[in-house]
N, C-alpha and C positions, 0 to 999 in steps of 0.2 A: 647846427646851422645848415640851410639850404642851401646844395651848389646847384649851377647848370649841370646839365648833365642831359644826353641827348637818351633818350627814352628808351630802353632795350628792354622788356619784362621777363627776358628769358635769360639773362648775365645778371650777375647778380657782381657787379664794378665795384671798387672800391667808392669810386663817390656816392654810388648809389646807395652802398653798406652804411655808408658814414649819415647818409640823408636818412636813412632807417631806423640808423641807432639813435642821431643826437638831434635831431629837427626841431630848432624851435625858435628859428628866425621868417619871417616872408619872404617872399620872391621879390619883393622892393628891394631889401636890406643885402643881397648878394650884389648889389652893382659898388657895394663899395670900394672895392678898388685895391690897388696895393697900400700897403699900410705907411704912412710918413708918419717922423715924429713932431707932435705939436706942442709947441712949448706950455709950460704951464699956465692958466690964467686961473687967478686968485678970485674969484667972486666973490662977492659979500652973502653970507647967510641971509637966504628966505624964510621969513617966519609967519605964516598964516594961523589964522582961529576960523576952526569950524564945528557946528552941531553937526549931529545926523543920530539915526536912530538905529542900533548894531546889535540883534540877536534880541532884540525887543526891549531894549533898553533906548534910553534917550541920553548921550552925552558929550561931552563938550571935547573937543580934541585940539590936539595944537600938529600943522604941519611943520618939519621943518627939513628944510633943499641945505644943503651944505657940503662943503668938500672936507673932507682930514687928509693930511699928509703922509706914508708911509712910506718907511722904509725896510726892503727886504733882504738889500746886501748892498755890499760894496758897489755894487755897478747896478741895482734894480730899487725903483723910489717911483714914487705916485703918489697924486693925488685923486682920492676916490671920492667920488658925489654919490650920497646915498639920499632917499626920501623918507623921512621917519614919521610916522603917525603915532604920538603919545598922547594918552589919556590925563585930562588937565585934574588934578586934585585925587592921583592917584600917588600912594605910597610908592617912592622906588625901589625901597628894599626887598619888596617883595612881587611889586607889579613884574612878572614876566614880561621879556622882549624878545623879539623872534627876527634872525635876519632872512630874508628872502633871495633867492636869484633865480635865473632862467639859466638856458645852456650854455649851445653852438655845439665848438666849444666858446667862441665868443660872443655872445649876447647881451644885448643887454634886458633888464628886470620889468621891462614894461609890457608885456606881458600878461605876469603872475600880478603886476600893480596894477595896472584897469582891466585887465581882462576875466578877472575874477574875486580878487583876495583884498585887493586897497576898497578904501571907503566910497571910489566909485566903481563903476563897472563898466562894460559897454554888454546893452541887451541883445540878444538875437531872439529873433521868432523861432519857437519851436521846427516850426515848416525849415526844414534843410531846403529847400527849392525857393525862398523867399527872396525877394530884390533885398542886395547890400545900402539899396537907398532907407529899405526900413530899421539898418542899425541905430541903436541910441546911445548914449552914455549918459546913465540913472546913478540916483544913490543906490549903493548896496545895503541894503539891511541884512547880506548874508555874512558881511566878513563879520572876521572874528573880533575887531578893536576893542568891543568891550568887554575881554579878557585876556586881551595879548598886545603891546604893543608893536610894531613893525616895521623897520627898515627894510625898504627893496633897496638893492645894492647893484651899481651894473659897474662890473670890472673895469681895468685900464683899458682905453682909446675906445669904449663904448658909452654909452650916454651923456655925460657931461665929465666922465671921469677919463684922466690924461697921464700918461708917465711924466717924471720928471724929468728938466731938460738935461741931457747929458746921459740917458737914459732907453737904448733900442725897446720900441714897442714889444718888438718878439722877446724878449726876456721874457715875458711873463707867456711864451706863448709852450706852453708846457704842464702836465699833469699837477707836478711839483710846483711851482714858480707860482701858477694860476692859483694852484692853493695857499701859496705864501700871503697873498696879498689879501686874502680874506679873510685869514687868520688874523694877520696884522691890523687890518682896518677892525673887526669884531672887538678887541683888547683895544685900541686907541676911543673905538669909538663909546666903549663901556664906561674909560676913565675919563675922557670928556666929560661925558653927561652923569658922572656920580652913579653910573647902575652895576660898578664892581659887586655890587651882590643880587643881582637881578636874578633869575632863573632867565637860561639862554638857550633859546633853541633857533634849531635851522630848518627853512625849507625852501629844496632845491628841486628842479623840474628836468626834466631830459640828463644831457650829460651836466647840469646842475647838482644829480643825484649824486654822482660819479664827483663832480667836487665836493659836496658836503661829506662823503665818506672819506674823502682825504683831507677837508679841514680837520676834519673828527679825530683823527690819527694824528695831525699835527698839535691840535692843541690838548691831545691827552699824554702828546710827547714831552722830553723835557724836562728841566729843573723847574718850570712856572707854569704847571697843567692847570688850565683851566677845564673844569667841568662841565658840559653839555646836560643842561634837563631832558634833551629830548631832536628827535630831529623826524621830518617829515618827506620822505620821497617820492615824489610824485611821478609818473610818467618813467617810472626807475631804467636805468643804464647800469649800474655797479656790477652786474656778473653779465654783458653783454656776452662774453667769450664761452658761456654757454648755450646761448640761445641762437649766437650766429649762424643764418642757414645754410653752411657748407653742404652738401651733399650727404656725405657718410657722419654728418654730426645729426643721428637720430632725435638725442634728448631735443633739439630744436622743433623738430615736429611734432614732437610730443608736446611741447609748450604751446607751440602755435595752436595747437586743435581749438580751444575753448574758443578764443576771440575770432576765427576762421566760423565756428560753429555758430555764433552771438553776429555774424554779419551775415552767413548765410538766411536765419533765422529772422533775422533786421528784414533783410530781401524779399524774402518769402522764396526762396531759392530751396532753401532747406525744408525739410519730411519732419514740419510740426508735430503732426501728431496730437494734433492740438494739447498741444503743450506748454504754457507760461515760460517765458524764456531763462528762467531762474533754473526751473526743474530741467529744462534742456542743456544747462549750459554742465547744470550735476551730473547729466549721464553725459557728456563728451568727455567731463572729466576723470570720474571714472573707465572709461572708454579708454580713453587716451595712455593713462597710466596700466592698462590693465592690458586687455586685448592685445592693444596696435602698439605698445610698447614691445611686447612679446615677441609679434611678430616682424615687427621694422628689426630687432635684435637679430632674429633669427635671417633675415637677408635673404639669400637665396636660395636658404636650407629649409624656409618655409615650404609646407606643402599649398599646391595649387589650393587645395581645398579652405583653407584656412584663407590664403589671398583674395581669393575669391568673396569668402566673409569678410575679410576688411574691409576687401574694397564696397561690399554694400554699405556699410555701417560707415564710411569714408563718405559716402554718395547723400546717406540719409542726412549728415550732420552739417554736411558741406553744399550739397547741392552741386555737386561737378559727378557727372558719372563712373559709375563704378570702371565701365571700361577703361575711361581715360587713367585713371589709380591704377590700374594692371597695366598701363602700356606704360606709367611712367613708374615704378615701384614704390607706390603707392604713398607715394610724398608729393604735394604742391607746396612751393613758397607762397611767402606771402605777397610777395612780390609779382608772380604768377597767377595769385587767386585774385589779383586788383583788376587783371586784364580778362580771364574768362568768365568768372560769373553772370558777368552780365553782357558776355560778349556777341549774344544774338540780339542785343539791342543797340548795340555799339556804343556800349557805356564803361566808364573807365572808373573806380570806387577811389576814393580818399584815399591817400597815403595815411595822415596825419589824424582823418577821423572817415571812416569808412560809408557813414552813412550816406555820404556827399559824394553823385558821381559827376562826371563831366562826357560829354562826346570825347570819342578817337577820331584825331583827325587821320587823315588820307596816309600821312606817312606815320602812323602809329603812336604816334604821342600826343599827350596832351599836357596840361600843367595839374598842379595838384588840387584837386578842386575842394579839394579842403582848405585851402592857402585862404579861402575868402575870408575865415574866423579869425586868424592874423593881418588882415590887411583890414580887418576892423579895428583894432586896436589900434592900428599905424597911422589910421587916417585920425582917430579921435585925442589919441595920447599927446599932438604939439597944443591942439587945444585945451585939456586938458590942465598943460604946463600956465596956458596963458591965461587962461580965466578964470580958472580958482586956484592955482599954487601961485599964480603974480610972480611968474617967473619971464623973466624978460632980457635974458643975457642973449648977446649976438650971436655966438658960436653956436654950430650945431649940435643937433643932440643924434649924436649916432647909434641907431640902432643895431649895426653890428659889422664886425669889421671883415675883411678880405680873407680870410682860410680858404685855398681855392681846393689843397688836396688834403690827403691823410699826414703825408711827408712834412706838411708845412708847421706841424704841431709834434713837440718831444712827448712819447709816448713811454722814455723812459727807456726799460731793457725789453721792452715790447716795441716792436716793430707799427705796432697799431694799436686801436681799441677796442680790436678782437684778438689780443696776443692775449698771453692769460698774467692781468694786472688784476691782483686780490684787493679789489678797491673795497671789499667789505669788511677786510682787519682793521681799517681804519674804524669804523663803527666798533669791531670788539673790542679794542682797545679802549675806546671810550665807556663802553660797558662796563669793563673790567675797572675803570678809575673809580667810575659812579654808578655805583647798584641799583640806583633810582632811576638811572634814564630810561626812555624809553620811547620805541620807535612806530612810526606809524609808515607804513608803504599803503599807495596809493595807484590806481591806473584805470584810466579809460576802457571800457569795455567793447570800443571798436577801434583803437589803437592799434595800427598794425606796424608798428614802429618800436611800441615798448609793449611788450604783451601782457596780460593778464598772468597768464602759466609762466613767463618769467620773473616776474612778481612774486609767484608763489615759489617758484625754484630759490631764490634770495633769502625767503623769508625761514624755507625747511631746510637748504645744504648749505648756513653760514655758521650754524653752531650756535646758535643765539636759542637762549630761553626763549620760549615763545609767549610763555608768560608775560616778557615784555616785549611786544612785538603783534600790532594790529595791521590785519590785512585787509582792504577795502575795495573795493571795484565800483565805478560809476558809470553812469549815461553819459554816452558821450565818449571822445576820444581821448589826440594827446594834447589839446587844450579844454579839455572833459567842462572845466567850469563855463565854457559858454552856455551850457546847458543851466537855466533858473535853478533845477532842481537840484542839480549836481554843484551846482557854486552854495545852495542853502545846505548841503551834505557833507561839503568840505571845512565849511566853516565850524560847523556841527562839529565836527572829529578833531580839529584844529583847537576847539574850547575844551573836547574830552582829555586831549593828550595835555595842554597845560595845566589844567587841574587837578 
């Protein structure tokens, strides 16, 4: 989730850390406020019929808006409102279902639902620099429905979904807690709808990842483990604690290089070489791992000679001069590299997708000028609700609630979500229940939030067969599907991994 937060590219703040790791709300969705508790309201099930045409298929789907009731302890209860898209005259015993969510930590799913993965979309022009008047909301012919059904899911006191009364919001506001209730609504909402024998998978986005690895672990927990076919992480968070750019935490800049090399290159900042950005982005990563790994270890024991070579090899890939790498040893964040790349033109790069820059104003800030791909979604998704799901209830649909600090969320026996929480035993554990699952990581290739090379740290130091375990990069950022190409790619890989 995005906080405010006043603009400093050279601290690297806890809000700012937090905006890094878990972003996947807009700058609208922060004025919500302190959190009150609202009592429950019962809605009546929305049940729509729709055609559309999915992965080149033509077929008939049924929406359906409804809340289930859960409960997760003695004092934590909710009722959750998910949005499901089910294929009409499909076997359930075998038809696959997939639940979906987005981050924060509290967000809600609308998002990953119109912004790329439900049955409609909202379109962007390729052109980064185009008026937000030219957004659309089109049918998707990229999602997956005609091989996956799908529930987006937006946790308690976000979208339509509310604790019970008698019930503190912040209960659920916690690593734990927050996974309890996904767990519970997943199992209630299976045996509702008769799909106790469905093939179940997850996909989760930002710190979404970071809950699906801890559903994963709770429901392979226990005397009634339910099995996971598979689960999808996009924009991944679950080993943040490696990639956090502290100073003296090298392996971080070693991950960073690729995506840092893949925005320089975007730019034309960076010493092509006339090079396809594929073959460039193989020698940063070799590079990274090899060289400047070498020599960031060795510290201050490197010889000038050798710094001197990084720092060119820093400069070709990066586009920031070699000098600047020798005066700073020879590390930039990325938080750093948003403010100088393009800082003789006084331009400020995406947080969230890099390709997007905005002016600096006078006192050195500006907002995120990537934020405008979420604030497409925000403007289209009430509509959305009212014109083809026929949803028409009073209450608001909140996009996400009040997290102002780090403190305000239990992090556990971790102080934060850069303590070291092994959010990825959750996934081996699942592994280990069912031999067959299998995982798919996902990430935006100008993301500078969730990186490409922490993607790949996840996928090589968890211990996971890699046999099952697909690594994937796309155009675009950390809402990558705004890209046509990249919403037809996800969908693509979303059909591979349930089949």
């Amino acid at each position: 989730m995005r906080m405010k937060a006043a603009f400093n590219p050279f601290v690297l703040t806890p809000a700012i850390a937090l905006m890094i790791a878990l972003a996947a709300a807009p700058a609208a969705a922060q004025q919500a406020g302190p959190v009150a508790v609202v009592d429950q309201v019962d809605h009546p099930v929305v049940v729509t019929r729709h055609k559309g045409r999915f992965g080149g298929q033509a077929i008939a789907y049924t929406a359906t808006v409804e809340g289930i009731a859960v409960s997760t302890g003695a004092d934590e209860g909710a009722r959750i409102v998910s949005f499901a898209y089910t294929r009409d005259k499909a076997d359930p015993a075998t038809r696959p279902v997939m639940f979906l969510f987005n981050g924060g930590p509290i967000v809600a799913a609308q998002y990953l639902h119109i912004g790329g993965i439900g049955p409609k979309r909202v379109a962007y022009p390729d052109d980064v620099t185009a008026d937000p008047s030219s957004f659309a909301l089109v049918d998707n012919g990229y999602s997956p429905l005609d091989a996956v059904d799908m529930v987006f899911v937006d946790p308690a006191s976000t979208g339509f979904s509310r604790v019970a009364p008698g019930t503190d919001p912040r209960a659920y506001f916690s690593v734990k807690a927050d996974a309890r209730q996904f767990a519970a609504f997943i199992r209630a909402w299976l045996k509702q709808h008769g799909r106790e024998r469905s093939p179940v998978y997850l996909t989760g986005e930002s710190y979404g990842t970071n809950r699906a690895a801890e559903i994963a672990g709770q429901l392979a927990d226990g005397p009634d483990p339910l099995p996971l076919a598979g689960i999808f992480l996009y924009g991944q968070a679950a080993n943040i604690i490696e990639y956090s750019q502290r100073p003296a935490n090298i392996t971080s800049y070693v991950a960073s290089l690729p995506t840092i090399a893949a925005i320089g290159w975007y730019h034309g900042r960076a010493d092509r070489k006339g090079r396809p950005l594929d073959a460039f982005l193989a020698e940063a990563r070799a590079f990274a791992k090899g060289d400047y790994l070498t020599v960031l270890y060795q510290g201050s024991a490197a010889s000038d000679a050798d710094k001197r070579r990084i720092a060119g090899r820093l400069a070709e890939f990066s586009g920031i001069p070699a000098d600047w790498y020798l005066a700073n040893g020879l590390k930039i964040t990325k938080e750093r590299y948003r403010v100088e790349l393009l800082k003789d033109r006084g331009l400020l790069l995406g947080r969230a997708d890099a390709r997007y820059t905005a002016p600096i104003t006078d006192k050195g800030g500006a907002p995120d000028p990537s934020d405008v791909l979420m604030q497409g979604v925000q403007k289209f998704f009430p509509l959305y609700l009212r014109d083809d799901l026929k949803v028409d209830w009073k209450d608001a649909y909140v996009p996400a609630i009040g997290i102002t600090s780090l403190e305000d969320w239990n992090w556990g026996d971790s102080a934060s979500p850069f303590g070291d929480w092994p959010y990825y035993k959750g996934i081996s554990r699942m592994m280990t229940l069912n031999p067959r699952f299998r995982l798919l990581i996902g990430n935006g290739i100008y993301d500078t939030q969730t990186t490409m090379g922490a993607a790949e740290l996840l996928a090589t130091q968890s211990g996971w067969d890699p046999a099952r375990v697909t690594l994937r990069y796309y155009d675009g950022g950390h809402t990558g599907y705004s890209v046509a190409a990249t919403a037809r790619a996800i969908g693509d890989d979303i059909r591979a991994l349930v089949r």
